[in-house]
C-alpha positions in Angstrom: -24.6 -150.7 -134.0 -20.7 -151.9 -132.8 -22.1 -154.5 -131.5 -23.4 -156.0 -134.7 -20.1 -155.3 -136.4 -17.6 -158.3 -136.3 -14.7 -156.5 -138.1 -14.2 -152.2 -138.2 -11.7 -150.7 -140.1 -10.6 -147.5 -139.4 -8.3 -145.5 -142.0 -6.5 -148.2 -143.2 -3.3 -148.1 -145.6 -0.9 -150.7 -146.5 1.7 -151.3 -149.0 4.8 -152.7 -149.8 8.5 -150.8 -150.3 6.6 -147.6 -150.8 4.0 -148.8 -153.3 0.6 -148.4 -151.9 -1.5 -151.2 -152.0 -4.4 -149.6 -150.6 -5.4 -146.1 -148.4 -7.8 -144.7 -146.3 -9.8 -147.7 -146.1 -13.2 -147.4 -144.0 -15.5 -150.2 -144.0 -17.6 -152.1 -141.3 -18.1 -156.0 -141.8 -21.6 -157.0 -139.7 -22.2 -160.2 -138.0 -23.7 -162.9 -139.2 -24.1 -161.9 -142.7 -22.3 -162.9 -146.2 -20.0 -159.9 -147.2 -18.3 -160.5 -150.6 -15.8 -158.6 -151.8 -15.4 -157.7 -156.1 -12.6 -156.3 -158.0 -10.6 -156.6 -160.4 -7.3 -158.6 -160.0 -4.4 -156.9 -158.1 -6.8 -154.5 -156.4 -6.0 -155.1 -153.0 -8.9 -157.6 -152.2 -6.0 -160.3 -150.9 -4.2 -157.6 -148.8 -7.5 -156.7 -147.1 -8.2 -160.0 -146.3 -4.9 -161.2 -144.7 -4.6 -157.5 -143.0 -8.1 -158.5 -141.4 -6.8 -162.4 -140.7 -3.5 -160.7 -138.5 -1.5 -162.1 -141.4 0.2 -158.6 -142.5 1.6 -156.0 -140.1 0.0 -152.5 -140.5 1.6 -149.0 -139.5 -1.6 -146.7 -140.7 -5.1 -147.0 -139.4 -6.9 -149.6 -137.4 -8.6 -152.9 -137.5 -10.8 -154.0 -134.5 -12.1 -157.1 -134.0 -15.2 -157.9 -132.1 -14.7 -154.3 -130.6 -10.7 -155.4 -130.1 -7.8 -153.4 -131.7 -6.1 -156.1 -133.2 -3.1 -154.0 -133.2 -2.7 -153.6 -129.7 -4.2 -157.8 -128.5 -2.0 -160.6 -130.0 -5.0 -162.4 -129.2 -7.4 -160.3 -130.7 -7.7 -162.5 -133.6 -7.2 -165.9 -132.0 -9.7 -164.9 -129.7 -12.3 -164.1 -132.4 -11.7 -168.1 -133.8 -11.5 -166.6 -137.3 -10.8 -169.0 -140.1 -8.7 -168.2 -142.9 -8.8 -169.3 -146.6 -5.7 -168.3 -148.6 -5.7 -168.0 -152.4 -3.0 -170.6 -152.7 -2.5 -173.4 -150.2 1.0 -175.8 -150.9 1.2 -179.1 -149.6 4.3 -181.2 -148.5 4.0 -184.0 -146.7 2.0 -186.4 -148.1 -0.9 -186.8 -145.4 -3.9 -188.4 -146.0 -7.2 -185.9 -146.3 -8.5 -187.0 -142.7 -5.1 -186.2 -141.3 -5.5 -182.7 -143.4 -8.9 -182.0 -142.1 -7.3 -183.3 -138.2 -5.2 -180.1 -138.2 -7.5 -177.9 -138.2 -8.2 -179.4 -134.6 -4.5 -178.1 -134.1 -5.9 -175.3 -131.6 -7.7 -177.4 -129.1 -5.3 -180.7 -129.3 -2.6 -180.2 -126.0 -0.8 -183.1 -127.3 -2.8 -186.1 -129.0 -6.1 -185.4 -130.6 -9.4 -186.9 -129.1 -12.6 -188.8 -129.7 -14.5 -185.7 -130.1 -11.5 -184.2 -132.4 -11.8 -187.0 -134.9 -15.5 -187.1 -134.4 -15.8 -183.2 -135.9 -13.1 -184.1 -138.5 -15.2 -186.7 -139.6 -18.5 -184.4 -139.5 -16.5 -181.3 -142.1 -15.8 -183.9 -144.4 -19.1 -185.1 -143.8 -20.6 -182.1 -144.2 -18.8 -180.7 -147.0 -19.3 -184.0 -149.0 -16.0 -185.5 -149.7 -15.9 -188.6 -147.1 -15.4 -190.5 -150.1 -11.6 -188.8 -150.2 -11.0 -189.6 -146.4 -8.2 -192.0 -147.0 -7.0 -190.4 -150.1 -3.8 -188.8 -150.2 -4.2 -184.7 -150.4 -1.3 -184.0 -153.0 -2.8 -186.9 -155.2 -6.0 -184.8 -155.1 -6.3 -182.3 -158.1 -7.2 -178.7 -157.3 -10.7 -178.5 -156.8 -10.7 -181.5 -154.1 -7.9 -180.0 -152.3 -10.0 -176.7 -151.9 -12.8 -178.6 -150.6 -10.2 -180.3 -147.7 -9.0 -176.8 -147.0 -12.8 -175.6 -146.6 -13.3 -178.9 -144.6 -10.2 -178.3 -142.3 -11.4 -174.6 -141.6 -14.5 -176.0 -140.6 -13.2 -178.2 -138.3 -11.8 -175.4 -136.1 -15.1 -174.2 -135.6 -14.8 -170.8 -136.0 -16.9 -167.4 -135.6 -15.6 -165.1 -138.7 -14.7 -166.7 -142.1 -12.2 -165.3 -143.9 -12.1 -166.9 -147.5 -10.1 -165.8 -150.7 -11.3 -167.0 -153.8 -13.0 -170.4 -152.3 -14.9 -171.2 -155.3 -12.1 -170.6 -157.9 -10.6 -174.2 -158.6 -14.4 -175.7 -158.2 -16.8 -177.2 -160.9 -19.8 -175.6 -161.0 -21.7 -178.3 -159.3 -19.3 -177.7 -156.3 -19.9 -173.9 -156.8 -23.8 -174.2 -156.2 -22.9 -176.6 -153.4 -20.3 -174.3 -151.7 -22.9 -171.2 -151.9 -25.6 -173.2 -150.5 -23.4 -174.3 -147.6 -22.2 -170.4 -147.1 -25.7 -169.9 -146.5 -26.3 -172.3 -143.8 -23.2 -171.3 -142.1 -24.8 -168.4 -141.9 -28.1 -169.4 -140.7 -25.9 -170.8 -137.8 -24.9 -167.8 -136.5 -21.4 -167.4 -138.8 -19.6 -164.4 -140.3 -18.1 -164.8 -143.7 -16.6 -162.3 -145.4 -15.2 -164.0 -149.2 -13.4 -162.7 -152.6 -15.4 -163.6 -155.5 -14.8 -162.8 -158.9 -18.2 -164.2 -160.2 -20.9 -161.3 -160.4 -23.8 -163.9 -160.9 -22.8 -165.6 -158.0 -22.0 -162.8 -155.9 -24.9 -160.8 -156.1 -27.2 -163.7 -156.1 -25.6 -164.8 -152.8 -24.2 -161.8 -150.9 -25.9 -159.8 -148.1 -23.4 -156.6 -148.7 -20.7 -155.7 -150.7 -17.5 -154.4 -150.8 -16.0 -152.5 -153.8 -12.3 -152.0 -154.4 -11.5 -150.0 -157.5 -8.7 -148.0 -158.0 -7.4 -147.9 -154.1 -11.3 -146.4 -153.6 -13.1 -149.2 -151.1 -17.0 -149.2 -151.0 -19.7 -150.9 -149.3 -22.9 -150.8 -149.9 -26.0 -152.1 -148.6 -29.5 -152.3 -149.4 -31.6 -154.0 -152.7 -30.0 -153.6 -156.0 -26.1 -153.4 -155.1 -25.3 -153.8 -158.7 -26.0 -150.0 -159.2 -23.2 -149.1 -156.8 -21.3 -146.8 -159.2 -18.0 -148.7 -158.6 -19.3 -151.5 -160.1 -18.7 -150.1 -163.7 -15.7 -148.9 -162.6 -14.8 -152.5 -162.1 -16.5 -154.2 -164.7 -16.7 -151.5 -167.0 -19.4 -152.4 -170.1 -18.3 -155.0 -170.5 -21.8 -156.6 -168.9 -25.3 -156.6 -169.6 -27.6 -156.8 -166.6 -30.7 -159.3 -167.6 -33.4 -159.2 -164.8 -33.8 -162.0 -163.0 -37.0 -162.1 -160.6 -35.7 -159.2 -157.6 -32.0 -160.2 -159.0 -30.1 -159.6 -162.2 -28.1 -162.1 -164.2 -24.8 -160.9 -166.1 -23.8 -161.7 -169.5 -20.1 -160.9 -171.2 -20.8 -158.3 -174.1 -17.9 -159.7 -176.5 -19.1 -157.7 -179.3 
């Protein structure tokens, strides 16, 4: 089965000035299926993600991807064309949302971007539905517009692997629906995406397979019902009550 997995990690530990942030972390990510990882804020769901992205050096364990230690290929990641969605994103300079999208050509541009660059700029924004904003300036734009450019520009680079933390958090929920429904033609098209949600509803209504982080324990799991993985109440405690919902469930806040 390595050949179906896009990203294995191997005994992995990270943390910062002697604080660990996670440890002993052993979970496969598979091709061409939505992976969305859940827990609670501060667990180490971030940390994961950038350690997979290259983004954070790591002494303890090992992250392969497509097969490659990442560790010991530079390129290991490049290589892989994975696309990364931070959390935060700051703009600067005041470029327009086309110019935005445009840099996430940056990788196949030697010196001046082509026809065919603009061309697939123009399809992302196309695609994602915000060619209305082409001309508009991206700091003007409030925060649910810029995550839709940032989505835009990672599709533009065409990747293999999506890496995405939090992509749905600054949307309405019409853009929700719409960003979900778009995950799952990406993956239709032969994509990996692997995404931090904090939404149960929409995360087990969307997701393939899990991942659990609770406590510095990490989980998949697999299969029907994945809302009976037992760190699930770790991470939600009672705090939900699971309403069927055709082969699904719906969750509702018990505030009492």
């Amino acid at each position: 089965m390595t050949q179906n997995k896009a990203v294995e990690i191997k005994n992995l530990s990270f943390g910062y000035h002697h604080h660990s942030i996670i440890s002993n972390v052993n979970v496969d990510f598979y091709r061409n299926q939505f992976t969305v990882i859940l827990g609670r804020n501060g667990s180490g769901k971030s940390t994961l993600l950038r350690l997979m992205a290259g983004l954070l050096p790591h002494c303890q364990g090992e992250i392969k991807i497509n097969a490659v230690s990442i560790q010991k290929s530079f390129n290991a990641v490049k290589e892989a064309k994975i696309g990364f969605l931070a959390q935060k994103h700051k703009a600067v300079f005041p470029f327009t949302v086309e110019e935005v999208v445009l840099t996430g050509r940056a990788a196949f541009i030697n010196w001046l971007p082509g026809k065919e660059d603009r061309k697939i700029t123009l399809d992302s924004l196309e695609r994602i539905g915000i060619m209305h904003l082409k001309n508009r300036i991206y700091t003007e734009l409030s925060g649910g517009e810029q995550q839709l450019v940032m989505i835009a520009r990672l599709l533009a680079g065409q990747p293999e692997i999506l890496l995405l933390d939090e992509p749905i958090s600054h949307l309405d929920y019409n853009n929700q629906i719409h960003f979900i429904h778009l995950i799952k033609e990406l993956i239709k098209e032969g994509l990996t995406i692997i995404a931090i949600l904090h939404d149960p509803n929409l995360a087990f209504l969307a997701g393939d397979r899990f991942v659990f982080i609770h406590n510095q324990m990490v989980q998949s799991y697999e299969g029907h019902e994945p809302w009976t993985a037992p760190l699930v109440k770790e991470i939600f405690h009672d705090n939900l009550t699971f309403i069927p919902h055709g082969d699904k469930v719906v969750f509702i806040p018990s505030l009492q």
